[in-house]
PDB file of N, CA, C and O in Angstrom:
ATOM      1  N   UNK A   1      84.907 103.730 105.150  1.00  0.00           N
ATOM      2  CA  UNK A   1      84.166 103.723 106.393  1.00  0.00           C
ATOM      3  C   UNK A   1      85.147 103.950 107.545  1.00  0.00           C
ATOM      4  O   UNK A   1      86.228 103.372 107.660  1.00  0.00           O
ATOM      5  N   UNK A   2      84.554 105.020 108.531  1.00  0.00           N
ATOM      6  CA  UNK A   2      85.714 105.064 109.547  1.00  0.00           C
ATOM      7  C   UNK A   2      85.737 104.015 110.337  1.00  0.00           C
ATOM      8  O   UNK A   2      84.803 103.217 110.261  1.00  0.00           O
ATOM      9  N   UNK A   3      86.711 103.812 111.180  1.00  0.00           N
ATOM     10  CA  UNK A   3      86.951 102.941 112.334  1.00  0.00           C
ATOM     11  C   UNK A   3      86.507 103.046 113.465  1.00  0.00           C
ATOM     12  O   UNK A   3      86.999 104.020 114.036  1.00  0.00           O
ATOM     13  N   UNK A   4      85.469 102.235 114.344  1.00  0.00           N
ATOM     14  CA  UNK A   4      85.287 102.315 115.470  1.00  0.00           C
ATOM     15  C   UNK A   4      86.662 102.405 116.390  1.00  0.00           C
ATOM     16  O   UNK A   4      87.585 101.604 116.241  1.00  0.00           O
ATOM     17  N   UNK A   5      86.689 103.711 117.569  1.00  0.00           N
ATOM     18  CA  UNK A   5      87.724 103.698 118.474  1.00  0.00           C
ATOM     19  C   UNK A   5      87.016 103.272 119.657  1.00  0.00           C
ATOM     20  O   UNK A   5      86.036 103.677 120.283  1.00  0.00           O
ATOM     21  N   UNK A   6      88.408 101.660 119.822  1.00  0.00           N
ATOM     22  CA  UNK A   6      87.581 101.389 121.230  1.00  0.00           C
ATOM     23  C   UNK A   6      88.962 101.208 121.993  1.00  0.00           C
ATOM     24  O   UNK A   6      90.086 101.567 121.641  1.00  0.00           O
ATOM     25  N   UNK A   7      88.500 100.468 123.275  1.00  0.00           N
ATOM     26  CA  UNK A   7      89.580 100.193 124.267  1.00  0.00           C
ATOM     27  C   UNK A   7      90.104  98.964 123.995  1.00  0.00           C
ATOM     28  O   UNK A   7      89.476  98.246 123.217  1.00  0.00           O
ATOM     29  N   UNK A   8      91.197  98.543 124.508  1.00  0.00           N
ATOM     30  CA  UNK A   8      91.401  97.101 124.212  1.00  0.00           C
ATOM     31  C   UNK A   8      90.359  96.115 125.017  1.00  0.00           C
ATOM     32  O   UNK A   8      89.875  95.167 124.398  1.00  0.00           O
ATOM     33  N   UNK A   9      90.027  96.326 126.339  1.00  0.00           N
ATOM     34  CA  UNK A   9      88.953  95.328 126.633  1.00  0.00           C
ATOM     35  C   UNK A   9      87.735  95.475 125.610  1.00  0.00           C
ATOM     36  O   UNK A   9      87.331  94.382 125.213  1.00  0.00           O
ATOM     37  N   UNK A  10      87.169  96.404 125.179  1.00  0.00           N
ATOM     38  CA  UNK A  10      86.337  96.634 124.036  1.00  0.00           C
ATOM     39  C   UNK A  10      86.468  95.809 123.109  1.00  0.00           C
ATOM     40  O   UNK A  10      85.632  95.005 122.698  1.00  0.00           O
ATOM     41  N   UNK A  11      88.040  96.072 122.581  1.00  0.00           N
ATOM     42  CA  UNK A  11      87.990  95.217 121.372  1.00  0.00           C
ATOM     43  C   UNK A  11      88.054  93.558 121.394  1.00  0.00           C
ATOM     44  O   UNK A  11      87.432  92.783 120.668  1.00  0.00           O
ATOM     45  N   UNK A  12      89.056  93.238 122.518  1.00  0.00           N
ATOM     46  CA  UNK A  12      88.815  91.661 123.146  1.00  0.00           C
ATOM     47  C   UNK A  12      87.275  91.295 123.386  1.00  0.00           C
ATOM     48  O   UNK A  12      87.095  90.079 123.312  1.00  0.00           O
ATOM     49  N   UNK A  13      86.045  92.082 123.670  1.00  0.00           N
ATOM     50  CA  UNK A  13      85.042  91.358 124.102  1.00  0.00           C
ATOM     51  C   UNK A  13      84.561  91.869 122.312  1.00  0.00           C
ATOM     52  O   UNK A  13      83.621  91.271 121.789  1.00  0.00           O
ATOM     53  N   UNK A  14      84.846  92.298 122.009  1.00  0.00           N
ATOM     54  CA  UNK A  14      84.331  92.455 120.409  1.00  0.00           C
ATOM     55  C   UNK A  14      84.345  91.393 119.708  1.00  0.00           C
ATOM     56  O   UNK A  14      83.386  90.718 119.331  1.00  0.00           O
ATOM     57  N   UNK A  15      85.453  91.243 119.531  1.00  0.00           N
ATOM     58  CA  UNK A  15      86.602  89.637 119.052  1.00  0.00           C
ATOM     59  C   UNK A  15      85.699  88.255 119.603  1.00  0.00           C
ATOM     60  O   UNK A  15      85.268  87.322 118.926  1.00  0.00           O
ATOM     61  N   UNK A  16      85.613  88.434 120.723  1.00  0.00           N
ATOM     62  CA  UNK A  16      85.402  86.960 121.516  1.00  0.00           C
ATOM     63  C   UNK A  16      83.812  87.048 121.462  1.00  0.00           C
ATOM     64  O   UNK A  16      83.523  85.857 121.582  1.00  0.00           O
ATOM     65  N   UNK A  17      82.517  87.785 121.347  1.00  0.00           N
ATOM     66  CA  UNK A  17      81.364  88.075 121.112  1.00  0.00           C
ATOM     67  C   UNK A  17      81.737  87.230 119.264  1.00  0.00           C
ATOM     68  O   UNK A  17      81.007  86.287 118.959  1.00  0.00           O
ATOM     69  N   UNK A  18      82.612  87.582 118.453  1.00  0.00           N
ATOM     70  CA  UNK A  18      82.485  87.181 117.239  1.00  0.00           C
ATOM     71  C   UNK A  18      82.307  85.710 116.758  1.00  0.00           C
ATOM     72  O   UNK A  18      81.570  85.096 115.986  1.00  0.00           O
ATOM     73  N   UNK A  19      83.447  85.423 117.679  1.00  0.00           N
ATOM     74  CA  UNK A  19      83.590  83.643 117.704  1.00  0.00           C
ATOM     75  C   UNK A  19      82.539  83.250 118.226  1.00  0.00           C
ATOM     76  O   UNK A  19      81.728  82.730 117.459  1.00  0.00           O
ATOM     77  N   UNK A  20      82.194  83.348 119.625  1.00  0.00           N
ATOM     78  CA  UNK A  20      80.914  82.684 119.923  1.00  0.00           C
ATOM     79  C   UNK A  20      79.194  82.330 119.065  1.00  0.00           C
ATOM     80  O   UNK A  20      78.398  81.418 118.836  1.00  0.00           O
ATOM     81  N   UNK A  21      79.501  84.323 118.786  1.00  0.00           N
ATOM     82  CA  UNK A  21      78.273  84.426 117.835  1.00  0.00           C
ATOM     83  C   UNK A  21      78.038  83.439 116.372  1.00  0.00           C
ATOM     84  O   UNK A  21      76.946  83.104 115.914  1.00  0.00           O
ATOM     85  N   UNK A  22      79.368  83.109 115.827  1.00  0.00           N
ATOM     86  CA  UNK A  22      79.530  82.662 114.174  1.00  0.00           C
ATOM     87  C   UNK A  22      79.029  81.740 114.386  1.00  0.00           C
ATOM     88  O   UNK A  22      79.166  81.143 115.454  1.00  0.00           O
ATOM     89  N   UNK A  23      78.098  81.240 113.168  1.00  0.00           N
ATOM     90  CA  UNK A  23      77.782  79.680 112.822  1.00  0.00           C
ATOM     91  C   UNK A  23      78.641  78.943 112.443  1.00  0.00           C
ATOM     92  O   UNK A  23      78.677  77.741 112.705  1.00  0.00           O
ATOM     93  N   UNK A  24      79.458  79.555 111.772  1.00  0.00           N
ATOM     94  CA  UNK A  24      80.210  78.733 110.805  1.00  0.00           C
ATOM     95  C   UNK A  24      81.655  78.336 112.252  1.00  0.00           C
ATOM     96  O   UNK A  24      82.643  77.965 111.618  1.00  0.00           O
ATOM     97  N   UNK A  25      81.873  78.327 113.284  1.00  0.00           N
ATOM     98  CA  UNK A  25      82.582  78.121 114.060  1.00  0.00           C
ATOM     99  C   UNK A  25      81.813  76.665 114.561  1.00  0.00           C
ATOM    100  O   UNK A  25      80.641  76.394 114.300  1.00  0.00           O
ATOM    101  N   UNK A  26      82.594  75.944 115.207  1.00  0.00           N
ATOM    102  CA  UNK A  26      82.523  74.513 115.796  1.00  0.00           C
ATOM    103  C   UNK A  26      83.099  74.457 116.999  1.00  0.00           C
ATOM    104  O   UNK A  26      84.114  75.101 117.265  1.00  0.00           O
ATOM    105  N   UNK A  27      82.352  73.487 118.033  1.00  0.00           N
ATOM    106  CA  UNK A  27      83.284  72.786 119.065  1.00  0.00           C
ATOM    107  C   UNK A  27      82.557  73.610 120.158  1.00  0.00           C
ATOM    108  O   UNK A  27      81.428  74.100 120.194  1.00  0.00           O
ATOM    109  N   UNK A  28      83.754  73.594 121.179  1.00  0.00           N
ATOM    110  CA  UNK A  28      83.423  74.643 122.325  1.00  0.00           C
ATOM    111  C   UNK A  28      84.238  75.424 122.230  1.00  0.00           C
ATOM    112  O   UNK A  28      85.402  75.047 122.366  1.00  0.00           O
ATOM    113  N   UNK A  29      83.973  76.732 121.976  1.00  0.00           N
ATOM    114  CA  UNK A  29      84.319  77.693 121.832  1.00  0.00           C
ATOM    115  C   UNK A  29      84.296  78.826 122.939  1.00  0.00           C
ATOM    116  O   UNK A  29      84.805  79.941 122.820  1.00  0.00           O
ATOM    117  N   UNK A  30      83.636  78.354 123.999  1.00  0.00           N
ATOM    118  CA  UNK A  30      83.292  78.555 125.740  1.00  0.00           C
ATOM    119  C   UNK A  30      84.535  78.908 126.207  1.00  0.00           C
ATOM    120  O   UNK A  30      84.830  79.925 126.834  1.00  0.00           O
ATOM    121  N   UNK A  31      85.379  77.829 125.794  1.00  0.00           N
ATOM    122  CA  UNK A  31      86.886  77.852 126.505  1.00  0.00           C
ATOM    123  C   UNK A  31      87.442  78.944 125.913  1.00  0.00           C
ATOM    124  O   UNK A  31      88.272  79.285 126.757  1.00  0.00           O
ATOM    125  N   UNK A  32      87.534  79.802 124.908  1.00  0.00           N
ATOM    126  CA  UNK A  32      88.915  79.885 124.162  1.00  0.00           C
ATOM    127  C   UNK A  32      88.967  81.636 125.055  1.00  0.00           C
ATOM    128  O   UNK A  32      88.102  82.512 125.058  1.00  0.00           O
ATOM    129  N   UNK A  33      90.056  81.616 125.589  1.00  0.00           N
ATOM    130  CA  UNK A  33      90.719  82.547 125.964  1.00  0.00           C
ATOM    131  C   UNK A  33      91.184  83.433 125.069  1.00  0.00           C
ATOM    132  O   UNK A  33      91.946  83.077 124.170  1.00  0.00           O
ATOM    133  N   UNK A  34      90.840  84.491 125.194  1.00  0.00           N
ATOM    134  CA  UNK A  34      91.284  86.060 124.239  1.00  0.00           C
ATOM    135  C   UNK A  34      92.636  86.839 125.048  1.00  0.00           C
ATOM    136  O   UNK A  34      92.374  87.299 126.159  1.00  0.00           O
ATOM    137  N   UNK A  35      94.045  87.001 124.540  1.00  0.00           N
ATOM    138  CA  UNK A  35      94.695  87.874 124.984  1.00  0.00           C
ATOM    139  C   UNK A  35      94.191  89.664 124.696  1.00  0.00           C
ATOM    140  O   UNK A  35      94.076  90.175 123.582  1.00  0.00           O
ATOM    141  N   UNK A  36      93.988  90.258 125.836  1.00  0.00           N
ATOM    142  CA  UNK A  36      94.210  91.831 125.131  1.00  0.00           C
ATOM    143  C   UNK A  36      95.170  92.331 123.317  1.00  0.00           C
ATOM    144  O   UNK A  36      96.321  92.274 122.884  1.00  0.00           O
ATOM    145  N   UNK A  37      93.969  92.730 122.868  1.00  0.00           N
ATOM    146  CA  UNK A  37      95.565  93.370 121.570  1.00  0.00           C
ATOM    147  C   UNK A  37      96.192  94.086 122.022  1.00  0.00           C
ATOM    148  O   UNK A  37      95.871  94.942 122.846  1.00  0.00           O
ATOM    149  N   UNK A  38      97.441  93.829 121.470  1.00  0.00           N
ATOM    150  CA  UNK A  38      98.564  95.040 121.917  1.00  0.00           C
ATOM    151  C   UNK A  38      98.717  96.172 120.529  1.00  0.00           C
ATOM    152  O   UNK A  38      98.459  95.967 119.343  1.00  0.00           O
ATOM    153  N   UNK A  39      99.098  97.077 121.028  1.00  0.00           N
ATOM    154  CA  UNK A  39      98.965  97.953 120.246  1.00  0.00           C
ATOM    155  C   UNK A  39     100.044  98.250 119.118  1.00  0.00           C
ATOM    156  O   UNK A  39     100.754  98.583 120.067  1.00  0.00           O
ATOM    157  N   UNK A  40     100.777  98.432 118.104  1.00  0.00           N
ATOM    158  CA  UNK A  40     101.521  98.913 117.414  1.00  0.00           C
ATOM    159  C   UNK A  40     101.749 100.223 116.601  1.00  0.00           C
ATOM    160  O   UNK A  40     100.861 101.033 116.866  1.00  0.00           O
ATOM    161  N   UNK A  41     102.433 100.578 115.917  1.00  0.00           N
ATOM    162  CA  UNK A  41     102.265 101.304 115.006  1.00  0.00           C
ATOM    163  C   UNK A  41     101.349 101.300 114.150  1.00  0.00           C
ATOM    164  O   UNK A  41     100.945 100.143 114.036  1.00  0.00           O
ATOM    165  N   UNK A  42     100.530 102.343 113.146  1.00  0.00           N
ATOM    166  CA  UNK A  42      99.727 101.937 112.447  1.00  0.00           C
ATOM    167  C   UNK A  42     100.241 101.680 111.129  1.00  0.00           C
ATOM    168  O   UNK A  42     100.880 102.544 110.528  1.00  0.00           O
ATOM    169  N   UNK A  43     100.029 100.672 110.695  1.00  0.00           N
ATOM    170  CA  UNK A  43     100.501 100.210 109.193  1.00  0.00           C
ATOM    171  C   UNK A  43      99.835 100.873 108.149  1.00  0.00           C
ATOM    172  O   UNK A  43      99.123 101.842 108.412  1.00  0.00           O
ATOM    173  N   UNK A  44     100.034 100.315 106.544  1.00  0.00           N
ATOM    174  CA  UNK A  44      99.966 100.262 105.799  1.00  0.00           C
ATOM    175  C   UNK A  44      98.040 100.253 105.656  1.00  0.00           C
ATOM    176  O   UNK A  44      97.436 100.832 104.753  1.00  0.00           O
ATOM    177  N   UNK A  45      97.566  99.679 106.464  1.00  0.00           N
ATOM    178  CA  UNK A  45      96.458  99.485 106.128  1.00  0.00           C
ATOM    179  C   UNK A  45      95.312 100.057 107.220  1.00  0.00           C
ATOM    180  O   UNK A  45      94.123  99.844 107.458  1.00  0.00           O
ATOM    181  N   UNK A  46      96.410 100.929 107.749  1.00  0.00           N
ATOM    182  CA  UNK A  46      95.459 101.666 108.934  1.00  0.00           C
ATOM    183  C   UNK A  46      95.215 100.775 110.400  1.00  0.00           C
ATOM    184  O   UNK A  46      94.335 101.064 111.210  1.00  0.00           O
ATOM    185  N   UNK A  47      96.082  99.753 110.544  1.00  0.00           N
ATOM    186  CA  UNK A  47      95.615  98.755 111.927  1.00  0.00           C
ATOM    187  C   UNK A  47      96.746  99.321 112.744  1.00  0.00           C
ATOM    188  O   UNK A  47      97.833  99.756 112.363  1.00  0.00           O
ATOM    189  N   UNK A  48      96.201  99.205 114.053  1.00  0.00           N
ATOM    190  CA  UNK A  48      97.461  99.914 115.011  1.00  0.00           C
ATOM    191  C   UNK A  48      97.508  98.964 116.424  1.00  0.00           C
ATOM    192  O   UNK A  48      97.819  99.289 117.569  1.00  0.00           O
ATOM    193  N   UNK A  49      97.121  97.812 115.934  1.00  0.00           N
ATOM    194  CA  UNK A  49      96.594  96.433 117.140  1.00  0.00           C
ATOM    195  C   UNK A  49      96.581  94.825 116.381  1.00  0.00           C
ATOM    196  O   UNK A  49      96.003  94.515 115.339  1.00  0.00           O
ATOM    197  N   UNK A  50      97.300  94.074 117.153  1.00  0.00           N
ATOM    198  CA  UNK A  50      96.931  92.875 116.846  1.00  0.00           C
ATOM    199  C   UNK A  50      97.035  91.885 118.134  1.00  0.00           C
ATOM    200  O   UNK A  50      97.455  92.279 119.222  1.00  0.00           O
ATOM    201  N   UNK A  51      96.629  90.632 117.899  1.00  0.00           N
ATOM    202  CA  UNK A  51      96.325  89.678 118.970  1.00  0.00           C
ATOM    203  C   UNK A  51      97.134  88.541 119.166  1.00  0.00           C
ATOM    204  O   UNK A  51      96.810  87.593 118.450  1.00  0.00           O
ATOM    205  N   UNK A  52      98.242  88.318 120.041  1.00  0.00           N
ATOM    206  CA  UNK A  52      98.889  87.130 119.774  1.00  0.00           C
ATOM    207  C   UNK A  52      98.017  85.955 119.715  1.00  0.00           C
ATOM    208  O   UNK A  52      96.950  85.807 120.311  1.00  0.00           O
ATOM    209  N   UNK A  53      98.738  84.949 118.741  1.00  0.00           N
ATOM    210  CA  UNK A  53      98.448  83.648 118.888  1.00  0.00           C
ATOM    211  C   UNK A  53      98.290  82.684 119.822  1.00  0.00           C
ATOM    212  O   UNK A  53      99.341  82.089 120.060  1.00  0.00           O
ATOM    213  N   UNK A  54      96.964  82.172 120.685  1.00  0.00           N
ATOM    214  CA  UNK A  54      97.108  81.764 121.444  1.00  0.00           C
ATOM    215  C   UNK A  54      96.930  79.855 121.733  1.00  0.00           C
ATOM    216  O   UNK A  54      96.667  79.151 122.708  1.00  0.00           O
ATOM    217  N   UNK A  55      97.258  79.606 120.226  1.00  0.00           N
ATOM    218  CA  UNK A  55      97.527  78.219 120.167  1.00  0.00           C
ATOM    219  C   UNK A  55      96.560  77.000 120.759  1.00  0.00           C
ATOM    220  O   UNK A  55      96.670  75.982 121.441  1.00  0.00           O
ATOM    221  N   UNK A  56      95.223  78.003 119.834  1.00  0.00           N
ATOM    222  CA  UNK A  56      93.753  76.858 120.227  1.00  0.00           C
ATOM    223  C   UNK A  56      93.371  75.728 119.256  1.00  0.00           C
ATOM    224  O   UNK A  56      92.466  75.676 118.423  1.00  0.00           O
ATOM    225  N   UNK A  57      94.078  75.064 119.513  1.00  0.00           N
ATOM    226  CA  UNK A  57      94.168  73.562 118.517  1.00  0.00           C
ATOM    227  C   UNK A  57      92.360  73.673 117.726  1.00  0.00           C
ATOM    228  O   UNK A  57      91.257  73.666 118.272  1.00  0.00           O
ATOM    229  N   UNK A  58      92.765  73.767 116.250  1.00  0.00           N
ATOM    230  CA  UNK A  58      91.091  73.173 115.613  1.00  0.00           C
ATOM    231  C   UNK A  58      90.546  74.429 115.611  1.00  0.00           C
ATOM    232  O   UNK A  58      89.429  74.570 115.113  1.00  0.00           O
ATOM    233  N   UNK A  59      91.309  75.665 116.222  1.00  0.00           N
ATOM    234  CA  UNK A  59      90.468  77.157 116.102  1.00  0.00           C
ATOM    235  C   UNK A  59      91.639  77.623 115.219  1.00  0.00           C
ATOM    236  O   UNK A  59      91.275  77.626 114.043  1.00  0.00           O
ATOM    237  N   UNK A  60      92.349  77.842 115.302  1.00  0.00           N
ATOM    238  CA  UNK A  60      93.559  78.710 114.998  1.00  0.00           C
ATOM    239  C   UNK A  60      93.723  79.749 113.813  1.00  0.00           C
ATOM    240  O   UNK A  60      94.297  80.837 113.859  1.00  0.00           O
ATOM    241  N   UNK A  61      93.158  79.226 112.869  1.00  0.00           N
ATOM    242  CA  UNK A  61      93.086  79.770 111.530  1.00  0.00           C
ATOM    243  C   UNK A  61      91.408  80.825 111.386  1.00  0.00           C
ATOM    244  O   UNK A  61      91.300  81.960 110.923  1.00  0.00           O
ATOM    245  N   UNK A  62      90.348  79.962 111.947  1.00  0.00           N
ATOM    246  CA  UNK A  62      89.512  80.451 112.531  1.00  0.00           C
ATOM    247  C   UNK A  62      89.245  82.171 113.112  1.00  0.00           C
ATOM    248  O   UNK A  62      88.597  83.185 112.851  1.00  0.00           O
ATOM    249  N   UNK A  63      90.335  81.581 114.138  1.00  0.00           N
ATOM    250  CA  UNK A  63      90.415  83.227 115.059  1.00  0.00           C
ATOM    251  C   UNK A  63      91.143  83.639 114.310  1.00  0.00           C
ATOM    252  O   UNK A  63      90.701  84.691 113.847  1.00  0.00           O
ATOM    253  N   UNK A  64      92.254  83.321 113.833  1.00  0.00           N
ATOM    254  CA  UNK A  64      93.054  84.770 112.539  1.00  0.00           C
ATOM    255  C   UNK A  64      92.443  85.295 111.934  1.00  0.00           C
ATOM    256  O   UNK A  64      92.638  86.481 111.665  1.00  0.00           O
ATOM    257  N   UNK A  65      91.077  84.325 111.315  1.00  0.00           N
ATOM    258  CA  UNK A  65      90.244  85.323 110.376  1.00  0.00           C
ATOM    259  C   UNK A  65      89.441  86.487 111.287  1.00  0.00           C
ATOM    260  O   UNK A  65      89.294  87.702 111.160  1.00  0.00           O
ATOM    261  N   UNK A  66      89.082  85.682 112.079  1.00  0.00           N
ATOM    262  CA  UNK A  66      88.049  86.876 112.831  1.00  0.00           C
ATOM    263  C   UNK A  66      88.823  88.484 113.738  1.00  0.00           C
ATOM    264  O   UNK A  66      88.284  89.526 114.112  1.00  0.00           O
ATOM    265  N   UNK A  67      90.264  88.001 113.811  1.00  0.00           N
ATOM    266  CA  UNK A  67      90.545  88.821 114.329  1.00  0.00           C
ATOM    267  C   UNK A  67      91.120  89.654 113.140  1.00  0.00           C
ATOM    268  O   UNK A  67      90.929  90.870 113.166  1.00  0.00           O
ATOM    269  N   UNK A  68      91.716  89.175 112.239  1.00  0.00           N
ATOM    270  CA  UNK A  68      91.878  90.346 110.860  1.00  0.00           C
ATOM    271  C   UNK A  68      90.759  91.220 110.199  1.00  0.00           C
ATOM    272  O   UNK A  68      90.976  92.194 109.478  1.00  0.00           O
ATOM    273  N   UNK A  69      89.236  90.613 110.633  1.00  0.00           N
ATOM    274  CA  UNK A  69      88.806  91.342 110.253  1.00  0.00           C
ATOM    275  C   UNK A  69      87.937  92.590 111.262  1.00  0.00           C
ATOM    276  O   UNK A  69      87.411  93.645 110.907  1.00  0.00           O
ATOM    277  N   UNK A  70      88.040  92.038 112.451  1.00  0.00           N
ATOM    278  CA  UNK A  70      87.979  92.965 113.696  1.00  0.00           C
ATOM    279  C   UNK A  70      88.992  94.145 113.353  1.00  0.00           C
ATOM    280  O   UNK A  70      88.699  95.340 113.392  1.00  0.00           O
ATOM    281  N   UNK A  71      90.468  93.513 112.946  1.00  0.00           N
ATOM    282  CA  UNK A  71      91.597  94.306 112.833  1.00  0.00           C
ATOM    283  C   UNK A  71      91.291  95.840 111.733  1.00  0.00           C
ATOM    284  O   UNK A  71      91.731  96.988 111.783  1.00  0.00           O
ATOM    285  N   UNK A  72      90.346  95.146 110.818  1.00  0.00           N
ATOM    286  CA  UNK A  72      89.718  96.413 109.938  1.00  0.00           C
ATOM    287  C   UNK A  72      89.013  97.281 110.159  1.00  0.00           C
ATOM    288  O   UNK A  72      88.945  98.330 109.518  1.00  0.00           O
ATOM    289  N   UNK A  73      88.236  96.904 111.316  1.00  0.00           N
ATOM    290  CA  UNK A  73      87.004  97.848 111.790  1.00  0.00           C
ATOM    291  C   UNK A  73      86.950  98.669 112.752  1.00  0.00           C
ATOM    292  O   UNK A  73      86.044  99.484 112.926  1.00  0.00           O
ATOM    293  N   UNK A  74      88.322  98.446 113.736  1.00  0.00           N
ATOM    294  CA  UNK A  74      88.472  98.918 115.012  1.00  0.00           C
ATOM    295  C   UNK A  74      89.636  99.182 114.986  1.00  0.00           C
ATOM    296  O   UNK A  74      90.582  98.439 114.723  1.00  0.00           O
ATOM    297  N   UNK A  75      89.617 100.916 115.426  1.00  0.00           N
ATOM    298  CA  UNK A  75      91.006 101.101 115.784  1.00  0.00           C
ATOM    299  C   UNK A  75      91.183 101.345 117.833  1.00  0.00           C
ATOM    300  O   UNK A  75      90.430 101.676 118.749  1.00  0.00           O
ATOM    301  N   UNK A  76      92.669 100.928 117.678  1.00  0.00           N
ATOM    302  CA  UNK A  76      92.987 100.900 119.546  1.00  0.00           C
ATOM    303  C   UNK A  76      93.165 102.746 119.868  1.00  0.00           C
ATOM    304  O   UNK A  76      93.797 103.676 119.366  1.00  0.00           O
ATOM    305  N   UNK A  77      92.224 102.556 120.965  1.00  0.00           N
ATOM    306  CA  UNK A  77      92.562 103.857 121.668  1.00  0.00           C
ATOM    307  C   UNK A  77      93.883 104.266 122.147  1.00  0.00           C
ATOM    308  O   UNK A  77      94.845 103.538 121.901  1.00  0.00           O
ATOM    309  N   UNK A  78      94.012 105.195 122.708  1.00  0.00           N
ATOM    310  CA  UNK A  78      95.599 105.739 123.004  1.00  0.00           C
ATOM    311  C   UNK A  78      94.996 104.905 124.501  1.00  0.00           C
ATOM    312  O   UNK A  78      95.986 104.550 125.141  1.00  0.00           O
ATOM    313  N   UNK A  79      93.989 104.594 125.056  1.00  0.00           N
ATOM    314  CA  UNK A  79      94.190 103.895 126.647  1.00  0.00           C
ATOM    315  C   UNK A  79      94.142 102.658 126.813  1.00  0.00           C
ATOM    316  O   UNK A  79      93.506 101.876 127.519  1.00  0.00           O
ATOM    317  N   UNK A  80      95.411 102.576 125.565  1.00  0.00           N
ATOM    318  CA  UNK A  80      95.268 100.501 125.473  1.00  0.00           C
ATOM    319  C   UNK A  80      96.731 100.412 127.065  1.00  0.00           C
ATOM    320  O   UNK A  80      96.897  99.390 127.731  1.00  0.00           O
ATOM    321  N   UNK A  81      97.221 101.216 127.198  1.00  0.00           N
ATOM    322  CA  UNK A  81      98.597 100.650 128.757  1.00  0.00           C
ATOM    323  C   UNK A  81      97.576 100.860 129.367  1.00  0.00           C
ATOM    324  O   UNK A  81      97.610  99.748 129.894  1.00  0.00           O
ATOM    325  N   UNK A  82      96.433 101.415 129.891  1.00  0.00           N
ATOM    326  CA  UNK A  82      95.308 101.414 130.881  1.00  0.00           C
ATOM    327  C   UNK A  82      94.754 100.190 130.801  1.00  0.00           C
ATOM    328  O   UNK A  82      94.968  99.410 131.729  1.00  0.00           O
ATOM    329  N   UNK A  83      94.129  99.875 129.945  1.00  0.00           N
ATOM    330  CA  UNK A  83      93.714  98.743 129.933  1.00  0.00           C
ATOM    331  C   UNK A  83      93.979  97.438 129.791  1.00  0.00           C
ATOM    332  O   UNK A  83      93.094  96.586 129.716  1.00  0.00           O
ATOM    333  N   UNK A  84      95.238  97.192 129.745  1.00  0.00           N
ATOM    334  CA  UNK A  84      96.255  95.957 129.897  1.00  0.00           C
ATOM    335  C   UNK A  84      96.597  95.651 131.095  1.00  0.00           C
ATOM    336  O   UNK A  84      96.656  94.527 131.593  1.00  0.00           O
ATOM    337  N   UNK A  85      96.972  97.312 131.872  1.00  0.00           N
ATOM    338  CA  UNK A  85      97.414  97.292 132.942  1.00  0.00           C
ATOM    339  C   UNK A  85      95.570  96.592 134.049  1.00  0.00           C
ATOM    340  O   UNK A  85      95.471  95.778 134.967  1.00  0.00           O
ATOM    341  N   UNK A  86      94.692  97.282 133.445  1.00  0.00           N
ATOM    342  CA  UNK A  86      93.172  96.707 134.391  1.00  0.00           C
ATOM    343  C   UNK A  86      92.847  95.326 134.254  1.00  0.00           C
ATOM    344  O   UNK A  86      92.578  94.611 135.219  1.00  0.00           O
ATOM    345  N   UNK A  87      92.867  94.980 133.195  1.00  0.00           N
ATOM    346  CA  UNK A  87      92.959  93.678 132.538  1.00  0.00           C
ATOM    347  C   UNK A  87      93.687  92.096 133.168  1.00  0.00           C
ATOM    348  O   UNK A  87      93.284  90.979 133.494  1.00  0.00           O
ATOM    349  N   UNK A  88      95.174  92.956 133.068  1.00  0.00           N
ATOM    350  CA  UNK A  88      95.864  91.859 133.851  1.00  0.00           C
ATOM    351  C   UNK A  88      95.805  91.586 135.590  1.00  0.00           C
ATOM    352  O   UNK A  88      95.994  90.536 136.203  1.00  0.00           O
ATOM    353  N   UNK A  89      95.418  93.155 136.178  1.00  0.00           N
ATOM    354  CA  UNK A  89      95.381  92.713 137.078  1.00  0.00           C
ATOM    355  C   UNK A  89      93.848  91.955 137.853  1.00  0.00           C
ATOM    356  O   UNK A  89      93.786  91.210 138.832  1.00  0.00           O
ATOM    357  N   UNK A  90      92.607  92.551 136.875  1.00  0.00           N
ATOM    358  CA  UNK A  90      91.268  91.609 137.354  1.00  0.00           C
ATOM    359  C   UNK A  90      91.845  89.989 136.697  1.00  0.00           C
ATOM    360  O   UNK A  90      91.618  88.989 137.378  1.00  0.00           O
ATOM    361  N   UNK A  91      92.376  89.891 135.730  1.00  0.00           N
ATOM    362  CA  UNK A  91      92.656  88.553 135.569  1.00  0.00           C
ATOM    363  C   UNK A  91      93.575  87.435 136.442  1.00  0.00           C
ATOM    364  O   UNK A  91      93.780  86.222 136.415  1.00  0.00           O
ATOM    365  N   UNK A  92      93.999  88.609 137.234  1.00  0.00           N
ATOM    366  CA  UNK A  92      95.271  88.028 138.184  1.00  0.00           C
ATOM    367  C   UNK A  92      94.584  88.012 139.601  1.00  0.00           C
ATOM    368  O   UNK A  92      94.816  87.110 140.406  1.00  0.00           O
ATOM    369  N   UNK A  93      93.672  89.119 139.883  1.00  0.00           N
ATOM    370  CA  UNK A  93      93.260  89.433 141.301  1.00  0.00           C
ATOM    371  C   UNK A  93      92.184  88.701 141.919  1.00  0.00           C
ATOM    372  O   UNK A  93      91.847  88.956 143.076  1.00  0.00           O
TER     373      UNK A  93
END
């Protein structure tokens, strides 16, 4: 199956739509802050993006899963420095 190409805000509200949506997730999940993925090389398994760890006590393992498997379905556009660069600054402005 091919890969959806999205933007990185795309794929962050992809990601964070996932957690909220899951049943199988607990707590408040309201709070949890999504970093943009950054982009990499594409590996072994076709991923060319991942999400740092952002050290949400009681989620942690949680969001690894959801974001590894986001990591399968979506590949990062070439306008992921666009959108880091828009990103940080509505988050800052």
């Amino acid at each position: 199956m091919p890969k959806k190409v999205l933007s990185a805000e795309q794929i962050r509200q992809g990601v964070r739509k996932r957690i909220l949506l899951d049943p199988a997730a607990t707590g408040d999940r309201v709070r949890i802050s999504l970093p943009l993925p950054k982009a990499h090389l594409v590996d072994d398994m076709a991923r060319n993006w991942d999400m740092e760890e952002q050290g949400h006590a009681g989620y942690s393992s949680y969001i690894r899963r959801v974001v590894e498997e986001a990591r399968k379905e979506f590949f990062l556009s070439d306008a992921a420095d666009h959108d880091e660069i828009m990103g940080d600054s509505l988050a800052h402005g």
